[in-house]
Structure formats: structure tokens, C-alpha cells
C-alpha positions as CSV (number, residue, x, y, z in Angstrom):
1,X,-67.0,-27.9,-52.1
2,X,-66.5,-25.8,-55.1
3,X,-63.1,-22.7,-55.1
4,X,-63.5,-20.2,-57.7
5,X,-60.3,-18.1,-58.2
6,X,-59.8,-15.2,-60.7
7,X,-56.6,-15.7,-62.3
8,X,-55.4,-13.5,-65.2
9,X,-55.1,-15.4,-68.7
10,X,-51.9,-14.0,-68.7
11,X,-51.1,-16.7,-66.3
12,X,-52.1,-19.5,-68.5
13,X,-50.6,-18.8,-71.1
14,X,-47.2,-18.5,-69.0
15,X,-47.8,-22.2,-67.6
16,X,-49.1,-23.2,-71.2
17,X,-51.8,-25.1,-69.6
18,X,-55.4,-25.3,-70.1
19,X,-57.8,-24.3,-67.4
20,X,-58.4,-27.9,-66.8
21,X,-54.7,-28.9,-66.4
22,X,-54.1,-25.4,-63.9
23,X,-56.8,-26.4,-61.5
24,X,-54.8,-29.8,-61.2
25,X,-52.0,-28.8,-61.1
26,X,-52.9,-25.9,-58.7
27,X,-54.5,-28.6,-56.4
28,X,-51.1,-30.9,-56.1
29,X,-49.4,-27.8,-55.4
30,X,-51.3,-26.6,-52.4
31,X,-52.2,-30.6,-51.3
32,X,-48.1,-31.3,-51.4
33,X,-47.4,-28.1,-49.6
34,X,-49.6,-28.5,-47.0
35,X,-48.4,-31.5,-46.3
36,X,-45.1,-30.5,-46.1
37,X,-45.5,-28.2,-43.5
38,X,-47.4,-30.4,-41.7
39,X,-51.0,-28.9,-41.7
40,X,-52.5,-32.7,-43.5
41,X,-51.9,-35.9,-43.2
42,X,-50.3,-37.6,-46.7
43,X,-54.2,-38.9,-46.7
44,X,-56.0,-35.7,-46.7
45,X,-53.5,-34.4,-49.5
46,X,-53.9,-36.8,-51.6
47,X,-57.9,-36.4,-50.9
48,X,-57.4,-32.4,-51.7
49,X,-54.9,-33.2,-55.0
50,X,-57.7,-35.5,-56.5
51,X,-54.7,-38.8,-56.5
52,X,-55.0,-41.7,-54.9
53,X,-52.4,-41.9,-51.9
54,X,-50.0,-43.8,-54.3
55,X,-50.2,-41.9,-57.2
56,X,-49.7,-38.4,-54.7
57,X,-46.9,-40.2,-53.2
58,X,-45.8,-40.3,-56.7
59,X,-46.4,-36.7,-57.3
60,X,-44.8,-35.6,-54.7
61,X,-41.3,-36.4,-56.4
62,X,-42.2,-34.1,-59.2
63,X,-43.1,-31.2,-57.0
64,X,-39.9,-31.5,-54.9
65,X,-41.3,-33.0,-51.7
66,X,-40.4,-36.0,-49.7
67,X,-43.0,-38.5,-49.2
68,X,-41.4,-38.9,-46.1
69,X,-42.0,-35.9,-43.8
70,X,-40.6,-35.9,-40.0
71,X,-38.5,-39.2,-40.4
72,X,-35.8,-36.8,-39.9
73,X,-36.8,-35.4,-36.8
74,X,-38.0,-38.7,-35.1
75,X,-34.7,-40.4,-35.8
76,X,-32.7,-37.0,-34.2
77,X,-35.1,-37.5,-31.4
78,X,-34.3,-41.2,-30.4
């Protein structure tokens, strides 16, 4: 499936990135986010963001989000 989004160039040029590197970049952003609220599996984002599941894990440092979602809550549970 193909997104189409009309951003304003004034956008690029504030990331300095080319069209190319946005649309990557803008696809680790919303694949890392929706995995960290829980809404895909680590599998799926990495699927969405284009990365294999180790180089997403990977990513994920970069972006600010633990690879390791719920391990808090299941060891609070037991």
C-alpha cells in the first residue's frame, strides 16, 4: 500500500533531509510509536519501518524507546 502526505518544504528543510530520508525516517517514527503504546507487535513495526526486527530493535535506541515494552508491568504483576 502506497501513503501520500502533503508536507510543506518548509519542513524539509527544517529536518535537512531529503524526501527519501523523511519518508524513512517518518516510518520509524510512527512503527516505534506504535509499538510503544502497544497497538503492534515489535514484528509488525519493524514490517511498517522497512528494518529487519534486529536492525528496528536497533532503531529503537535512537528514537528513545525501549525494545522492551511491558517487562515492567509483568514483573510488578508476579
Amino acid at each position: 500500500m502506497k501513503l501520500e502526505l502533503d508536507l510543506p518544504d518548509s519542513a524539509l528543510s527544517a529536518l535537512r533531509k531529503a524526501p527519501d530520508e523523511l519518508s524513512a525516517c517518518l516510518r520509524l517514527m510512527a512503527a516505534a510509536k506504535l509499538y510503544e503504546v502497544g497497538h503492534l507487535s515489535q514484528e509488525r513495526a519493524a514490517e511498517l519501518s522497512g528494518l529487519s526486527r534486529q536492525e528496528f530493535q536497533l532503531a529503537l535506541s535512537q528514537v528513545g524507546v525501549s525494545p522492551f515494552q511491558g517487562v515492567d508491568e509483568d514483573l510488578a504483576a508476579r
